[in-house]
C-alpha positions in Angstrom: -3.5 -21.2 -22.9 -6.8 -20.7 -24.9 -9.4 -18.5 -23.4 -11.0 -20.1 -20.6 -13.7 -21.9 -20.0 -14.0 -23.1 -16.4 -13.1 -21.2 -12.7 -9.8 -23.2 -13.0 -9.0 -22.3 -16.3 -9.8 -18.9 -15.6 -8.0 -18.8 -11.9 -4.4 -20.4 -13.5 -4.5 -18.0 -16.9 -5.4 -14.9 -14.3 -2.5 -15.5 -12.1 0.0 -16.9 -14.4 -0.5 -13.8 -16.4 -0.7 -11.6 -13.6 2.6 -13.2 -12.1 4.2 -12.7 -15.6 3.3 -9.1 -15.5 4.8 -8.8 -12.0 7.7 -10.4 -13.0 8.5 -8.4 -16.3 8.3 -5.4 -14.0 10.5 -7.1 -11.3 13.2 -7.9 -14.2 13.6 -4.2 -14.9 16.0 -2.1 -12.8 14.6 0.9 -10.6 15.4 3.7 -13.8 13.5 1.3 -16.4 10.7 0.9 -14.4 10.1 4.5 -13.3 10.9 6.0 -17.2 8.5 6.7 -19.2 7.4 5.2 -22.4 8.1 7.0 -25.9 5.0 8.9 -26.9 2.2 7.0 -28.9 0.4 5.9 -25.7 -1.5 6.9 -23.0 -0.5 5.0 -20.2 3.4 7.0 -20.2 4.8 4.5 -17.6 4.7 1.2 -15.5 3.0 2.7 -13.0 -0.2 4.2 -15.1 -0.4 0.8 -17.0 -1.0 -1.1 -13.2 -3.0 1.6 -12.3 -5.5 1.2 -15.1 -5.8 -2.8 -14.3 -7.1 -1.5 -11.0 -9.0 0.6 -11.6 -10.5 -2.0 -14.0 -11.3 -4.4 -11.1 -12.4 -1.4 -9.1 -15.0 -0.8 -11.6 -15.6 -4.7 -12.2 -16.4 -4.8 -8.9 -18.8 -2.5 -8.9 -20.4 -3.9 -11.7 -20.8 -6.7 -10.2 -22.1 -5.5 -6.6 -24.8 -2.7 -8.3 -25.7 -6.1 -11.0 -26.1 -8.8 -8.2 -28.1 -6.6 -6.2 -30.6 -6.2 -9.2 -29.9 -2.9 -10.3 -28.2 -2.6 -13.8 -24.5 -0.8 -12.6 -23.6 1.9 -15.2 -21.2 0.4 -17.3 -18.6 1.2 -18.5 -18.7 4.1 -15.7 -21.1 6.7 -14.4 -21.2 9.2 -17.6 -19.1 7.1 -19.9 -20.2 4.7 -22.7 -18.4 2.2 -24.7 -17.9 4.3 -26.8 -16.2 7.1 -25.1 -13.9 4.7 -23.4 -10.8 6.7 -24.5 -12.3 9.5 -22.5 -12.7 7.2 -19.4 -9.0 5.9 -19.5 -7.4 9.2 -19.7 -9.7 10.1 -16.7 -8.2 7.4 -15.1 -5.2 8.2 -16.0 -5.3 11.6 -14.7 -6.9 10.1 -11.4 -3.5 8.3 -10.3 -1.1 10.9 -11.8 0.1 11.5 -7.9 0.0 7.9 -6.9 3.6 6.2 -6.9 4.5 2.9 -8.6 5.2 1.3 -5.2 1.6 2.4 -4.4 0.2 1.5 -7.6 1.5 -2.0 -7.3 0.3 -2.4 -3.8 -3.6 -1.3 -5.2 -3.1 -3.3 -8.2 -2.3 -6.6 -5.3 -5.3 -5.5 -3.1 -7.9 -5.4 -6.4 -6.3 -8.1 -7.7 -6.8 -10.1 -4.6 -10.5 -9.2 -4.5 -11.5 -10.5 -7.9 -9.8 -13.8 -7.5 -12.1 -14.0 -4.2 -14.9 -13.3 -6.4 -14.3 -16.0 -9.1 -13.8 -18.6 -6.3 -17.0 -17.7 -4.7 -19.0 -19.0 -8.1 -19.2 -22.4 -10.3 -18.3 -22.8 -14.0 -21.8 -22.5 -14.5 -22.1 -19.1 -12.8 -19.5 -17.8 -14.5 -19.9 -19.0 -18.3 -23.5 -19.7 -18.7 -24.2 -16.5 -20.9 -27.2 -14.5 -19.9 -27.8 -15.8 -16.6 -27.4 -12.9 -15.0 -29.7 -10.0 -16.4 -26.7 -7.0 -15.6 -24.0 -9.1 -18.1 -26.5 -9.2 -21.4 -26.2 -11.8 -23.4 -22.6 -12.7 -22.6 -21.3 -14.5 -19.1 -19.7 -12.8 -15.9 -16.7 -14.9 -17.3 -16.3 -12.7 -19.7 -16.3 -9.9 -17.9 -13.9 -11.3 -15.6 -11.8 -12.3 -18.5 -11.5 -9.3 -19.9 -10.6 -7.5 -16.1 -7.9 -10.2 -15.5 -5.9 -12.5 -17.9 -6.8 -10.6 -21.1 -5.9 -7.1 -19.0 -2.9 -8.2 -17.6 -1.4 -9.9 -21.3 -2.6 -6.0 -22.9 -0.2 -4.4 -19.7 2.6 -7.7 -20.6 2.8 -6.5 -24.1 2.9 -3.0 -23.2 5.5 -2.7 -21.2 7.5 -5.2 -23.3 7.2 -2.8 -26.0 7.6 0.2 -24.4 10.9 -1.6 -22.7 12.5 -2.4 -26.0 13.5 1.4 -26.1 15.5 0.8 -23.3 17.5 -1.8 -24.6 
């Protein structure tokens, strides 16, 4: 499916990629799933690459609860620019070091959850008419969204497909 361009687009790409991501995982026996990748990456295993999407929405959220308040929310984290990104995904990383794949999964559903709650709240036009809201800059709160969700979850897909490949 094309990047989308409406709340249904953007609601069917989001969960059918999310459910494919889910399902991959679900395919894999109990060793494959907790192994860890061979080296080259950050996220080492199944559970760091579901707990980076949520902390993604986490921080999504946030975004989007400092930015419809009016305030600009530090973005992409408090201390952390765009460019230093690689920074604040290996602090992430660290941050759910102790956290088990069962558990990861279970945060990943709750976030995961949230943002689709979020998307149904607004209209196409809220979500894809670019600069209307002065915290996204000139792009839309789609895109944002995008990025958290359908994009995020095909980047995990790919990921673990790769890393799996070793396995096989």
């Amino acid at each position: 499916m094309p990047r989308p361009k409406t709340k249904e687009e953007l609601l069917i790409l989001g969960k059918a990629n999310y459910e494919r991501l889910l399902a991959l995982v679900d395919s894999l026996t109990s060793e494959q799933q907790s192994a860890d990748f061979p080296p080259g990456t950050l996220n080492r295993n199944i559970r760091d690459v579901l707990t980076h999407i949520h902390h993604w929405h986490l921080m999504l959220l946030d975004w989007y609860k400092v930015g419809m308040a009016g305030a600009k929310p530090e973005m992409p984290a408090k201390g952390y620019t765009w460019k230093t990104m690689p920074d604040l995904n290996k602090k992430i990383w660290e941050d759910y070091q102790k956290v088990s794949l069962a558990e990861g999964r279970k945060l990943l559903n709750e976030s995961f959850m949230k943002v689709q709650k979020l998307i149904q709240h607004h209209t196409d036009e809220e979500l894809f008419e670019k600069k209307r809201y002065s915290w996204t800059g000139s792009t839309s709160l789609g895109a944002y969204l995008i990025s958290a969700t359908s994009s995020h979850y095909d980047w995990g897909l790919k990921l673990i497909k790769k890393a799996t490949k070793a396995y096989q």
